[in-house]
NUMIPA-480522 format. One record per residue (C-alpha): residue number from 0; residue in three letters; x negated, y negated, z negated. Coordinates in nm, 2 decimals. Layout:
! NUMIPA-480522
+--------+-------+--------+--------+--------+
! kolvex ! torro !      X !      Y !      Z !
+--------+-------+--------+--------+--------+
!    NUM !   Ala !      X !      Y !      Z !
...
+--------+-------+--------+--------+--------+
! end
This chain:
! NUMIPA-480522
+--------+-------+--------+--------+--------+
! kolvex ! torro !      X !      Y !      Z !
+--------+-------+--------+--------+--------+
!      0 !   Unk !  -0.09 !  -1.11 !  13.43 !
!      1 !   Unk !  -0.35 !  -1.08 !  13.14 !
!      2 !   Unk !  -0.40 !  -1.32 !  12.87 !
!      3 !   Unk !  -0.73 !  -1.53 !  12.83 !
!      4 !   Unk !  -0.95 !  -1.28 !  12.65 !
!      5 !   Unk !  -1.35 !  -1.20 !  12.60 !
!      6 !   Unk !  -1.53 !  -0.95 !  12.82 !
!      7 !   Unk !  -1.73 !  -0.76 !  12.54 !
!      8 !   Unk !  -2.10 !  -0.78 !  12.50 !
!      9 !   Unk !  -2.29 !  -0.45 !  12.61 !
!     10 !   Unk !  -2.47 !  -0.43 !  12.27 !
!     11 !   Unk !  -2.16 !  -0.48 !  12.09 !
!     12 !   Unk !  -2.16 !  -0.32 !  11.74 !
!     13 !   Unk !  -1.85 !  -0.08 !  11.70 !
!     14 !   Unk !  -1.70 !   0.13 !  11.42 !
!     15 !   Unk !  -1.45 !   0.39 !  11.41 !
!     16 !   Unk !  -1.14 !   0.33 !  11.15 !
!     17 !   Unk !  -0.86 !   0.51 !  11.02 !
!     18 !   Unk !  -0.51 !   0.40 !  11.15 !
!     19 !   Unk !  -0.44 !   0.03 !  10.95 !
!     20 !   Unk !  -0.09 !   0.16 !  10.88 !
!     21 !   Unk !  -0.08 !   0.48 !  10.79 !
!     22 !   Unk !  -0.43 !   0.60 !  10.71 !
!     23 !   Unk !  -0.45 !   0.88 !  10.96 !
!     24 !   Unk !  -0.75 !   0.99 !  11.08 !
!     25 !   Unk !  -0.61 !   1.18 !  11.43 !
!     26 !   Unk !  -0.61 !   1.00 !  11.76 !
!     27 !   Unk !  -0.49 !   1.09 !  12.12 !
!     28 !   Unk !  -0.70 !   0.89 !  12.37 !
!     29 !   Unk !  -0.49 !   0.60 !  12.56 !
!     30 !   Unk !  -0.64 !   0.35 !  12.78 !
!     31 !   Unk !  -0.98 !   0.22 !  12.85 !
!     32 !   Unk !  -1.02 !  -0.16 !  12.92 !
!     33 !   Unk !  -1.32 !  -0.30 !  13.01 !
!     34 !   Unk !  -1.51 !  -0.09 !  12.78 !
!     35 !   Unk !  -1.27 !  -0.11 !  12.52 !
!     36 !   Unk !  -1.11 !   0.23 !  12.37 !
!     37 !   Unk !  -0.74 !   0.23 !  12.31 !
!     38 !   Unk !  -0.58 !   0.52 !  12.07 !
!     39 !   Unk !  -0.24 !   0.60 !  11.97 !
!     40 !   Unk !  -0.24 !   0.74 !  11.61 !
!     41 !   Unk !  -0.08 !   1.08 !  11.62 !
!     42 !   Unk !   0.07 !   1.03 !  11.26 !
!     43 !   Unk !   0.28 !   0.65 !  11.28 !
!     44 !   Unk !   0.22 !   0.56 !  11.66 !
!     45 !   Unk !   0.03 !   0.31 !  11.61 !
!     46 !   Unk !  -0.15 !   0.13 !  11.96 !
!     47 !   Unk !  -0.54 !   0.04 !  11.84 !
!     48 !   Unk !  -0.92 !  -0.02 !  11.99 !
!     49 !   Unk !  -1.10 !   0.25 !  11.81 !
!     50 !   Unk !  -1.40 !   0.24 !  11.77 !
!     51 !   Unk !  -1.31 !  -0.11 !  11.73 !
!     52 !   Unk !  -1.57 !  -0.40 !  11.77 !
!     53 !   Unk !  -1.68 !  -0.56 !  11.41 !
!     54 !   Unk !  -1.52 !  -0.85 !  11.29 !
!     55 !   Unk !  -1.84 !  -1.08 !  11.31 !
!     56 !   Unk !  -1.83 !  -1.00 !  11.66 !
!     57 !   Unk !  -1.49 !  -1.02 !  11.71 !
!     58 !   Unk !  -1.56 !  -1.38 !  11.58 !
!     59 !   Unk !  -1.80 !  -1.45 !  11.85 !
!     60 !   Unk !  -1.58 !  -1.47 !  12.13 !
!     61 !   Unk !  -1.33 !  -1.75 !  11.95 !
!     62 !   Unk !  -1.61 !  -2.04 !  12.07 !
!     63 !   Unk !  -1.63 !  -2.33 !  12.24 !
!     64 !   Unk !  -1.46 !  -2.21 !  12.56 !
!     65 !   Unk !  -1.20 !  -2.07 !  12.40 !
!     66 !   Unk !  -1.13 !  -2.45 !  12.22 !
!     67 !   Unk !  -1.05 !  -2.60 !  12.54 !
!     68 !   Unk !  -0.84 !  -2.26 !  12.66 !
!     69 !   Unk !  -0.63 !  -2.38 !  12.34 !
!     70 !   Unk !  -0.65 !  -2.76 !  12.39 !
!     71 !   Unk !  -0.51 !  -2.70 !  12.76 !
!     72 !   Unk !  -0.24 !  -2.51 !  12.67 !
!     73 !   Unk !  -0.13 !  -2.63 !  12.33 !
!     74 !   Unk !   0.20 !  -2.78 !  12.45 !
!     75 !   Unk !   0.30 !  -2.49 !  12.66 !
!     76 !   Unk !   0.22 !  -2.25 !  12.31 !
!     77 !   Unk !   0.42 !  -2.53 !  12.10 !
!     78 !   Unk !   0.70 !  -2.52 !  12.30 !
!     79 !   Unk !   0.71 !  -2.14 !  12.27 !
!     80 !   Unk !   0.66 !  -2.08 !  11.92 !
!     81 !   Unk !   0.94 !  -2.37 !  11.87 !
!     82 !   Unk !   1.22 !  -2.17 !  12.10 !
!     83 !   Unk !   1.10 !  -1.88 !  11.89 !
!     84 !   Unk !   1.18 !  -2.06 !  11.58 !
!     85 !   Unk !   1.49 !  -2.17 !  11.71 !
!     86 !   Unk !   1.61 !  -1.81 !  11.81 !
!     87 !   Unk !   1.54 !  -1.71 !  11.48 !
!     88 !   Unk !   1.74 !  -2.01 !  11.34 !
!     89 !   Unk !   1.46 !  -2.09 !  11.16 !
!     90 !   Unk !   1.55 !  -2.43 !  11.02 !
!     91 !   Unk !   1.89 !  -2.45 !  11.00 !
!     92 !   Unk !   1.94 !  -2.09 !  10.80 !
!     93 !   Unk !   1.59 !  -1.97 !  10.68 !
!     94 !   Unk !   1.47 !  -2.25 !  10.54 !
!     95 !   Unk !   1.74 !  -2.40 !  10.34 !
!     96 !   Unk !   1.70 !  -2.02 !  10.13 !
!     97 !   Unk !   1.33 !  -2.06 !  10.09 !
!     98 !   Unk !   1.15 !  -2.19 !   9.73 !
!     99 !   Unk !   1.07 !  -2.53 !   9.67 !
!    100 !   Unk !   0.80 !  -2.73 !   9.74 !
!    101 !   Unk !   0.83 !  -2.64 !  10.16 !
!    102 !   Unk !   0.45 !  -2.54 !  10.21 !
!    103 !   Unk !   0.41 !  -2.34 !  10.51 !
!    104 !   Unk !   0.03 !  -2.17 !  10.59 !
!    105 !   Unk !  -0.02 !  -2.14 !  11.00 !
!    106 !   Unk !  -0.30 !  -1.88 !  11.03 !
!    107 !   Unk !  -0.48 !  -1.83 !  11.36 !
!    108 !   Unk !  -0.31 !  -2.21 !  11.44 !
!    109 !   Unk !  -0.59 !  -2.30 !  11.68 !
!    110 !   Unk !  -0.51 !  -2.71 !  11.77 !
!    111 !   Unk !  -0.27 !  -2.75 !  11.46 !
!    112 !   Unk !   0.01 !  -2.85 !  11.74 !
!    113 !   Unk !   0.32 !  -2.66 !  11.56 !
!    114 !   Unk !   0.17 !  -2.76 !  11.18 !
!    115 !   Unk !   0.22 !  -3.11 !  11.32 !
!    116 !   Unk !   0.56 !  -3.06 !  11.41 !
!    117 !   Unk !   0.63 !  -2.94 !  11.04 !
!    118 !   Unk !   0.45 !  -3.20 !  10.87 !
!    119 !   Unk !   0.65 !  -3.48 !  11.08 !
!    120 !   Unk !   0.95 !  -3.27 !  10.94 !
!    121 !   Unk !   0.80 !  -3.31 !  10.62 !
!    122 !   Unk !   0.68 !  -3.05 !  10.50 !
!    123 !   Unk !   0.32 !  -2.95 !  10.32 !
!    124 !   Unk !   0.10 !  -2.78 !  10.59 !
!    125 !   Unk !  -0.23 !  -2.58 !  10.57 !
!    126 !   Unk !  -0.38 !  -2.41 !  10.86 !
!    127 !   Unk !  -0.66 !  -2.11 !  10.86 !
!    128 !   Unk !  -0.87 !  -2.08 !  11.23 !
!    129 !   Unk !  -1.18 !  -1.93 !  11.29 !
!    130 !   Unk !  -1.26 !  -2.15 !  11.59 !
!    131 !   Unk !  -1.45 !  -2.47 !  11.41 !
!    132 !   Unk !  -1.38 !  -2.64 !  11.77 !
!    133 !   Unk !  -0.99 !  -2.59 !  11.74 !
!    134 !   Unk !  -0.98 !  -2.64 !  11.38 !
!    135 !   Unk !  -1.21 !  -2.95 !  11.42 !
!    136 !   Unk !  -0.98 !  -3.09 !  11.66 !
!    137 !   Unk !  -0.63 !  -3.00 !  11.50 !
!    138 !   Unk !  -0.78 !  -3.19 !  11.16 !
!    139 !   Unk !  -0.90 !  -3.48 !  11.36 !
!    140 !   Unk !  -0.60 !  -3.51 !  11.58 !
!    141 !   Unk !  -0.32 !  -3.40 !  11.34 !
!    142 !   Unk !  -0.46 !  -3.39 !  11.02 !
!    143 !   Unk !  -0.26 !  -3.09 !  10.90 !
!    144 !   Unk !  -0.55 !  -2.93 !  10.67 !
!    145 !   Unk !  -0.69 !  -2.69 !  10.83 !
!    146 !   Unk !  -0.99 !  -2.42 !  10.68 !
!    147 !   Unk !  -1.26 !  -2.28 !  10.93 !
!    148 !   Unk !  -1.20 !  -1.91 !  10.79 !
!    149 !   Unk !  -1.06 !  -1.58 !  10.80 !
!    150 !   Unk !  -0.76 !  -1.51 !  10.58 !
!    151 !   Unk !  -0.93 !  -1.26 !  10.35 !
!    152 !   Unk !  -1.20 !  -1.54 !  10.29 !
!    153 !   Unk !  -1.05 !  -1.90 !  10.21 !
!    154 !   Unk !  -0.89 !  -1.74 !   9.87 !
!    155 !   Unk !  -0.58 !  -1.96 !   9.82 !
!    156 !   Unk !  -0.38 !  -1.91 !   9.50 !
!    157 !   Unk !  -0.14 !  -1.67 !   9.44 !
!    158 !   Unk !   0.22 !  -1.74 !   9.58 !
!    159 !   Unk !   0.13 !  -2.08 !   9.72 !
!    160 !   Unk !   0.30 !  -2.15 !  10.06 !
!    161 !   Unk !   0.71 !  -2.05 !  10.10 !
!    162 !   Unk !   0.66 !  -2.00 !  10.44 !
!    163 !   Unk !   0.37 !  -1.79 !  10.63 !
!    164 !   Unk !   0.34 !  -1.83 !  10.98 !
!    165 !   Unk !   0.11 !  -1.62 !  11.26 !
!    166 !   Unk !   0.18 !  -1.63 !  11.63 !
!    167 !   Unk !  -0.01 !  -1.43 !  11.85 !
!    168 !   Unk !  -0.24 !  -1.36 !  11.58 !
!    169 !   Unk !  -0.21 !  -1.00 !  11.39 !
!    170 !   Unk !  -0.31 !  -0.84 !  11.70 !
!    171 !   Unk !  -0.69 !  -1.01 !  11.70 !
!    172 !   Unk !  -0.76 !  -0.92 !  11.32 !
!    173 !   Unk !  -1.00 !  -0.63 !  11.24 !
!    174 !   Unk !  -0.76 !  -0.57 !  10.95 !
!    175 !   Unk !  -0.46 !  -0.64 !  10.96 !
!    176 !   Unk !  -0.35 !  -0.45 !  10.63 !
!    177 !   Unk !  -0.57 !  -0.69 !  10.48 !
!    178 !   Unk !  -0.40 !  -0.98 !  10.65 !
!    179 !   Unk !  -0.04 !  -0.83 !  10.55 !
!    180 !   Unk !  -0.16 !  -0.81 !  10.16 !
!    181 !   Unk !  -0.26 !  -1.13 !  10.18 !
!    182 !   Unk !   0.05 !  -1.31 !  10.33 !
!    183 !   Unk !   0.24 !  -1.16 !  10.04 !
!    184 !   Unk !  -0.01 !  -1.21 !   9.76 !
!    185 !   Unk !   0.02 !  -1.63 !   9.92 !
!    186 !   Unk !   0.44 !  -1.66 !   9.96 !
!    187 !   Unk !   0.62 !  -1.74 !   9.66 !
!    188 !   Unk !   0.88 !  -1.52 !   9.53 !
!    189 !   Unk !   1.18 !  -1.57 !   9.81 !
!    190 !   Unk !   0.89 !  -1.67 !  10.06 !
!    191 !   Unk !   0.92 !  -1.54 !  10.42 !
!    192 !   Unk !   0.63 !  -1.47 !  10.68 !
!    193 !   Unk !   0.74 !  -1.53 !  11.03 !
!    194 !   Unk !   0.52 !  -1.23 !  11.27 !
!    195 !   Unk !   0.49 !  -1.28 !  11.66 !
!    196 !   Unk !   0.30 !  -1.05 !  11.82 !
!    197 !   Unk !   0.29 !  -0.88 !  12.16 !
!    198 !   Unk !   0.52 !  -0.51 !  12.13 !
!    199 !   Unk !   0.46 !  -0.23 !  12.31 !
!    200 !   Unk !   0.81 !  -0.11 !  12.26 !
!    201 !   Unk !   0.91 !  -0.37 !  12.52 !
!    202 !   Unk !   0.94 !  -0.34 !  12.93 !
!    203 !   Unk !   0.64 !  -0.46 !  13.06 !
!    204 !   Unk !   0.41 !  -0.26 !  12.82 !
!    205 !   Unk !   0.60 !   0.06 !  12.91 !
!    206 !   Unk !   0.62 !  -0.03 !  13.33 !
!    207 !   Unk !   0.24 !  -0.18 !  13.35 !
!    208 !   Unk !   0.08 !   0.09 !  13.09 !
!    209 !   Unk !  -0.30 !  -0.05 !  13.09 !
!    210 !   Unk !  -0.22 !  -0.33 !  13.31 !
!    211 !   Unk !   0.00 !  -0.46 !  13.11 !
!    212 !   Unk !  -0.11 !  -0.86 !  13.05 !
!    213 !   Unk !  -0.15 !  -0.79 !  12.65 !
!    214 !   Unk !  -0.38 !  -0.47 !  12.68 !
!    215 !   Unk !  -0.70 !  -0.71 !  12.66 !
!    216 !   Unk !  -1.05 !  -0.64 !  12.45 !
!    217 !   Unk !  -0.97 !  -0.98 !  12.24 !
!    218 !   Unk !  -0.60 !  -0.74 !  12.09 !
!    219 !   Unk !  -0.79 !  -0.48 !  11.86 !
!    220 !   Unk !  -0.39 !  -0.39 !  11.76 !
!    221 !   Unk !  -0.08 !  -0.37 !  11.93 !
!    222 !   Unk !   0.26 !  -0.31 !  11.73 !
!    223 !   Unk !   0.60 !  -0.15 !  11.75 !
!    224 !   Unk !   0.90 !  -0.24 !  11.57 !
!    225 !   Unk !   0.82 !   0.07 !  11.40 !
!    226 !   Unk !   0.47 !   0.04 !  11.31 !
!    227 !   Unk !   0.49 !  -0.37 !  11.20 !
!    228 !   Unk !   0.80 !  -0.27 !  11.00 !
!    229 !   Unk !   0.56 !  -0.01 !  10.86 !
!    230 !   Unk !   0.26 !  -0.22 !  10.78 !
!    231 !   Unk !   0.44 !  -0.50 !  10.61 !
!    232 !   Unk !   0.62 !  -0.27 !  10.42 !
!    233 !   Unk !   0.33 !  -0.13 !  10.26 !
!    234 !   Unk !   0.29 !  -0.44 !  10.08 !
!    235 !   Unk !   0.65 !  -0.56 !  10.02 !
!    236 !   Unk !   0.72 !  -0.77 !  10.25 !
!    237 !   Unk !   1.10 !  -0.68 !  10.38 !
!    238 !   Unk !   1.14 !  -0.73 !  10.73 !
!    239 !   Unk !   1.50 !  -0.92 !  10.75 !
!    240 !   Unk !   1.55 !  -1.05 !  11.12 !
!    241 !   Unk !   1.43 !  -0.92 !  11.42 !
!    242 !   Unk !   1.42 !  -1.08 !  11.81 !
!    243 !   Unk !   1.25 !  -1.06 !  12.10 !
!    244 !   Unk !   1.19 !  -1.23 !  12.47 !
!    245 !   Unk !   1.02 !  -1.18 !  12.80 !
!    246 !   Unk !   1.16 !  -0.92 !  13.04 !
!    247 !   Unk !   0.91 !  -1.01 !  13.32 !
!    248 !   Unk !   0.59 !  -1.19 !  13.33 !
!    249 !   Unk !   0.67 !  -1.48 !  13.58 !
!    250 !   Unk !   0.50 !  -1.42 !  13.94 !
!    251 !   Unk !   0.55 !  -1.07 !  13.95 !
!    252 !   Unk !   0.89 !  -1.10 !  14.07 !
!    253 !   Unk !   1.12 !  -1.30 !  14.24 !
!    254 !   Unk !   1.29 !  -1.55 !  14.01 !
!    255 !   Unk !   1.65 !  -1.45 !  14.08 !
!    256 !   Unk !   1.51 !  -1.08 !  13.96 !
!    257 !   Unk !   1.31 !  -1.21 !  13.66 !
!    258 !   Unk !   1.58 !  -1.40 !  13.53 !
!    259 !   Unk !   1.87 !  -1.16 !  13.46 !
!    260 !   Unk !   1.60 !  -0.90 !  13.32 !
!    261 !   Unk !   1.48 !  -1.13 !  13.06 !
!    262 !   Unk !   1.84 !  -1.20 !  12.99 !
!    263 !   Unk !   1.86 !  -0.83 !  12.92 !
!    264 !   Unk !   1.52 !  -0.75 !  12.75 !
!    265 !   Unk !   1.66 !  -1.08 !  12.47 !
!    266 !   Unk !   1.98 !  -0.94 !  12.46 !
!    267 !   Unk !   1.89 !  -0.52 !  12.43 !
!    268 !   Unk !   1.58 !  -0.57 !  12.23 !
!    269 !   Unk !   1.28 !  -0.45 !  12.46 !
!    270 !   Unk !   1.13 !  -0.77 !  12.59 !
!    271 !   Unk !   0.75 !  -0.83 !  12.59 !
!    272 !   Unk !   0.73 !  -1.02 !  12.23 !
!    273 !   Unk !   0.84 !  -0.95 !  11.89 !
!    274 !   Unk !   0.93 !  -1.18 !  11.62 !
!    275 !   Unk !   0.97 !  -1.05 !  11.27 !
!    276 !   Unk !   1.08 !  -1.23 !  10.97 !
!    277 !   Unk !   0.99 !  -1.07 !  10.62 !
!    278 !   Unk !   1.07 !  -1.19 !  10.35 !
!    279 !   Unk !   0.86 !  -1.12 !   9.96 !
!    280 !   Unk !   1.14 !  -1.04 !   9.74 !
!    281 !   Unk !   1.21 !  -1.26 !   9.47 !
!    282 !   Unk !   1.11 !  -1.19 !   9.08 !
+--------+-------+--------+--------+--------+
! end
């Protein structure tokens, strides 16, 4: 059920943090994972490691083995951030309402595989991975621009990109406030950033608690509707559509179960991953 994800080291350097979203400073003890500490905040809610690993260490574990993790399963991840895209209508009513020139920034892309699929529909594409093997490859195989950074580092300029896109990412960063001011400091005016991320307002979080497949060491954050709404309202970014899919992970129950319940879970609103699209408002 779990994601690919690092075992921390034992001499791993931690520090304790105040909540990301809200600033609190008040925990109630959660889960622990394979040495990993999991908090609720008591003020927004908000699911986090804390103490939480330091973000040169959290870079460690994005290596070599983790490339071919990526390169493996790159068609299987473009094929679901595509039907993800599609549910949200992406191209045929988001984009025609976004600013000219179409630039879209993928960040956390690992191969490049889904900037590829935009730059064959013509659009400008730049990517941001920390894994030189992925972004090596996704610039030799694709070449869709991609940086060997962190978003906090590469220093784009202001409103740059009409579209920011980050799948399965916000949940690795140290700091994701950080990550949220920069998306909106990059969009243009009328831009939108499209947020996947693991929820644990959905099923399988709430029926497998700690054994839930996305309560890993390598996810230092784990969102709500609530608390991402939160987050990326701090910095103006309006949160303007919302879906999510997954009712069951497959193999834990019989297909003819699985398949009504993920019906359900798209259709109700609690499946096991969240899509957000926020848009920066225009001047």
């Amino acid at each position: 059920m779990k994601t690919f994800s690092k075992t921390p080291a034992p001499d791993e350097k931690v520090e304790v943090i105040p909540c990301p979203v809200c600033g609190g400073a008040y925990f109630d003890e959660k889960w622990e994972i394979a040495g990993s500490h999991f908090v609720n905040c008591r003020t927004c809610g908000l699911l986090l490691q804390n103490p939480q690993p330091l973000r040169a260490s959290l870079a460690l574990r994005y290596d070599a083995e983790y490339c071919a993790y990526e390169i493996q399963n790159q068609e299987t991840f473009f094929s679901l951030m595509l039907l993800g895209l599609q549910d949200a209508a992406f191209f045929e009513n988001i984009a025609p309402t976004l600013p000219s020139p179409r630039k879209i920034l993928d960040v956390g892309c690992a191969t490049g595989r889904l900037l590829r699929h935009f730059k064959e529909k013509g659009w400008e594409t730049a990517g941001i991975e920390i894994c030189k093997e992925s972004a090596e490859y996704g610039n030799r195989e694709y070449g869709v621009n991609i940086a060997v950074t962190s978003m906090g580092e590469f220093g784009f300029p202001d409103e740059s990109f009409s579209t920011v896109h980050a799948s399965h990412l916000i949940e690795h960063v140290d700091n994701p406030t950080m990550l949220a001011a920069e998306v909106a400091r990059v969009l243009a005016p009328g831009g939108v950033f499209i947020c996947v991320t693991p929820t644990t307002d959905g099923f399988q979080a709430r029926l497998f608690g700690s054994s839930w497949r996305s309560a890993i060491p390598d996810h230092v954050t784990l969102f709500s509707l609530k608390t991402l709404t939160r987050l990326l309202s701090n910095v103006s970014l309006h949160v303007e559509l919302v879906r999510t899919w997954g009712g069951l992970a497959a193999g834990t129950v019989p297909h003819w179960i699985k398949k009504p319940i993920d019906y359900l879970a798209k259709k109700w609103g609690f499946g096991d991953v969240l899509l957000v699209v926020a848009r920066k408002p225009r001047k």
